[in-house]
N, C-alpha and C positions, 0 to 999 in steps of 0.2 A: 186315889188316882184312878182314873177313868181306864177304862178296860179296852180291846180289839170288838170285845160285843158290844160295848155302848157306842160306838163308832159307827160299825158297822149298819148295826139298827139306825141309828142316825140319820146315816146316810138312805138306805134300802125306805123305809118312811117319806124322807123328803121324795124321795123319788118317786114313789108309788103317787103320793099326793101331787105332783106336778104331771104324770104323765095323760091325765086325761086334757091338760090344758095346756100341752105344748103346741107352739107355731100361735096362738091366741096374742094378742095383744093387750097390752097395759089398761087398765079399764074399762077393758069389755065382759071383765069375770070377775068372782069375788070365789074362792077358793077355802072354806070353813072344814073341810074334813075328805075322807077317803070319797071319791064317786068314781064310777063308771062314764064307758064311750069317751068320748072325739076324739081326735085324727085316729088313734090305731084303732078303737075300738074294744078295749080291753076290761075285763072286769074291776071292778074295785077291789083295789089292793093290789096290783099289779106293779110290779118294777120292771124297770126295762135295761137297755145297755148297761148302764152306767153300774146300776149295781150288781147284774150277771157277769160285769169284766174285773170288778172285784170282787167276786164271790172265786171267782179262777185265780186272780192276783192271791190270795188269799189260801187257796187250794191247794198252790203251787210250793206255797212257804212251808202249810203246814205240812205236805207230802216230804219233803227235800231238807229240810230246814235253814235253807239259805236262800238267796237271790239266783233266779236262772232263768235269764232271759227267754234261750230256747224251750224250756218246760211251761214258763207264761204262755211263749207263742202258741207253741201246740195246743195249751189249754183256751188260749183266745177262739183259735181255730175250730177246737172242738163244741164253744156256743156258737159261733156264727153259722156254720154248718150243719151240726149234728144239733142244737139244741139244748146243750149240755149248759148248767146253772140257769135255766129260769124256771117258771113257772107251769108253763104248758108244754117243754120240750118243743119251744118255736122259737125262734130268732125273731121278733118282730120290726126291732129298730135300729140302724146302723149307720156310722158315722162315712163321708166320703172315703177321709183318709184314713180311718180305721180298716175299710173294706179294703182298699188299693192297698192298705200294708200287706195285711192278713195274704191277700193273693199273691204280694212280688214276694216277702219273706224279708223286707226291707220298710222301714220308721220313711215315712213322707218327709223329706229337709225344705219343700218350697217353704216362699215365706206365705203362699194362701194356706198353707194346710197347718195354720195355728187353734183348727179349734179344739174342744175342748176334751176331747176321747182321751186323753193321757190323766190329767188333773182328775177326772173324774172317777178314777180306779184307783189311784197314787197312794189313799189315806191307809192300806194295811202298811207299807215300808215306815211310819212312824212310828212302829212297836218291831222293829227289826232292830237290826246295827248297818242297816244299809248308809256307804257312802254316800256324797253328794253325787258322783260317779257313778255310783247304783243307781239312787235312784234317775239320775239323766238317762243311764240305759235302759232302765225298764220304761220311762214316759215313748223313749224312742224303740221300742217296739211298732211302736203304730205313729207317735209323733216325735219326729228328730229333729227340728229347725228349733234354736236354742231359745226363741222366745218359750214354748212350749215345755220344752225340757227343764228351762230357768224357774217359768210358773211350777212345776210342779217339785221344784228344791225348795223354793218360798214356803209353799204350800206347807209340806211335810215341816221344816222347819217350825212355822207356826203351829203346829200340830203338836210338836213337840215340846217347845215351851208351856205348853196347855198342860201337859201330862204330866210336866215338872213343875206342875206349881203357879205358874206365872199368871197374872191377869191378861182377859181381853189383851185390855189398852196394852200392857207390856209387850204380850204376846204378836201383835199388830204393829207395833211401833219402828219397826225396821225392814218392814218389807219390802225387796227390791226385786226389780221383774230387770235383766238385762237380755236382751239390748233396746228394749224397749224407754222411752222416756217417761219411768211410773213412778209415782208416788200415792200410795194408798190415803186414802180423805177420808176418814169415818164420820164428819161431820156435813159433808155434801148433800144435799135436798134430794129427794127421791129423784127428782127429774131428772136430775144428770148423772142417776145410776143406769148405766146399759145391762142390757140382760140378755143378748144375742149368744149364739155360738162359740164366738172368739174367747180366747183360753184367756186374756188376762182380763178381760170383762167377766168372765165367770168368778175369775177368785176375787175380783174388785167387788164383784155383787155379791157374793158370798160372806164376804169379810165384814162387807156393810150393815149386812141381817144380822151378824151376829152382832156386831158391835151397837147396833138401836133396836136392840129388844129386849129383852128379858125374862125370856121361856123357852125351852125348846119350841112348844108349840106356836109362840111368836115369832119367833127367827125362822123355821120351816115355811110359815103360811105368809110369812112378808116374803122371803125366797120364793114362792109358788106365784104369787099376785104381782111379781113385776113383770109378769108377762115374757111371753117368746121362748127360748129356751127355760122352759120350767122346771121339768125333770131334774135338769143336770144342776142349774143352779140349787134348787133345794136342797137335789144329791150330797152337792159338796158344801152347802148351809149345814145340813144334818147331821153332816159328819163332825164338822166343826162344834154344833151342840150338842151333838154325841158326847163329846168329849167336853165338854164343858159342865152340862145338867146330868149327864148320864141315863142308862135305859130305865130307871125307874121315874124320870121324869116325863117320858114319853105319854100321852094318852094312852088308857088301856084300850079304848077300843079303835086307835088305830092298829096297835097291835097286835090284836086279835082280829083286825081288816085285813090285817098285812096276811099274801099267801106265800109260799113256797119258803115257810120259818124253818121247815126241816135243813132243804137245802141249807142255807144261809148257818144254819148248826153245826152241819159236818163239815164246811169250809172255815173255819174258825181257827185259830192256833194257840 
């Protein structure tokens, strides 16, 4: 059974590999392993939000050892700010309605504020006993309009089948996003997989990668090469073949590309 560390790493990997090639477009990159530069300008092996907000998510559990939303907050608050879970002790990257939470102290409910800052942190409450209830309160920290909240029950859900046993296709086979009109397609042609911001295109594209590859290294680098939101999509690819291949199927030498592995250690539960 796949572990909180193979997840994690997962996830933290995909992410590092998509951050040089976020806001980039669908065939204008070809995405083969860890590099440096564009848009932030970050060294290689860098993670960004996605996995700084679950290295807190994660911090939070293993400190308390329950769900608390206010303890998340504060920890959210403390990388946006202070720096705290990344790499360089800098906030580099941050979502609209992640920043507007973090400052009112209140989860975004419009229906624009669906993208994907919730989903993309979500994957530690899959080795909790967290409710469907939890986990909707902790996505609404930063995302509370129920498409968001929904994505990230699905989410964990699917996550969880994974960890008991279940195949892909099993584990995929009943995913529903309310109140949205979704149906997950794993057989859909790359072309009409989106890969933008919006939270249920993220777990749509996510779900995709893992269900037409056959590697972690495959499903990460197909999550990174559909372009646009690349970080977050691989993020939450990663996670998913985290748990699927586990950490010792990761390349070693993203591994040892990946930085700030200490962090990511003591955040662990």
């Amino acid at each position: 059974m796949a572990t909180l560390r193979d997840v994690v790493y997962g996830a933290a990997i995909g992410d590092a590999l998509g951050v040089p090639y976020e806001f980039m477009d669908r065939g204008t990159f070809t995405c083969t392993g860890m590099s440096a530069g564009g848009a932030h300008r970050q060294p290689a092996g860098t993670f960004s939000d996605d996995t700084s907000m679950m290295l807190a998510t994660c911090d939070s559990i293993r400190a308390l050892g329950r769900i608390d939303c206010d303890d998340m907050r504060a920890r959210f608050r403390a990388w946006a700010y202070e720096g705290k879970y990344t790499p360089d002790g800098v906030m580099f990257d941050i979502g609209n309605a992640t920043s507007t939470a973090l400052s009112e102290g209140r989860g975004c409910a419009g229906i624009r504020s669906n993208g994907n800052g919730s989903l993309m942190r979500i994957a530690p409450l899959a080795f909790t006993g967290a409710t469907d209830d939890e986990v909707r309160a902790v996505s609404a920290i930063t995302h509370a309009h129920e498409i968001s909240t929904e994505s990230c029950v699905a989410f964990v859900h699917v996550l969880r089948e994974i960890l008991a046993g279940s195949s892909v296709a099993e584990a995929v086979s009943d995913v529903q996003v309310a109140p949205a009109d979704y149906a997950f397609a794993p057989d859909i042609p790359i072309d009409e997989v989106r890969s933008g911001g919006y939270v249920v295109d993220t777990l749509d594209a996510s779900l995709w990668c893992l269900c037409n590859t056959t590697s972690f290294a495959e499903c990460v680098l197909a999550a990174v090469n559909l372009g646009r939101d690349t970080d977050t999509t691989a993020c939450v690819a990663g996670a998913l073949a985290g748990a699927v291949y586990g950490f010792d199927a990761i390349p070693l030498e993203w591994i040892e590309a990946l930085r700030a592995k200490d962090a990511i250690e003591a955040c662990l539960f």
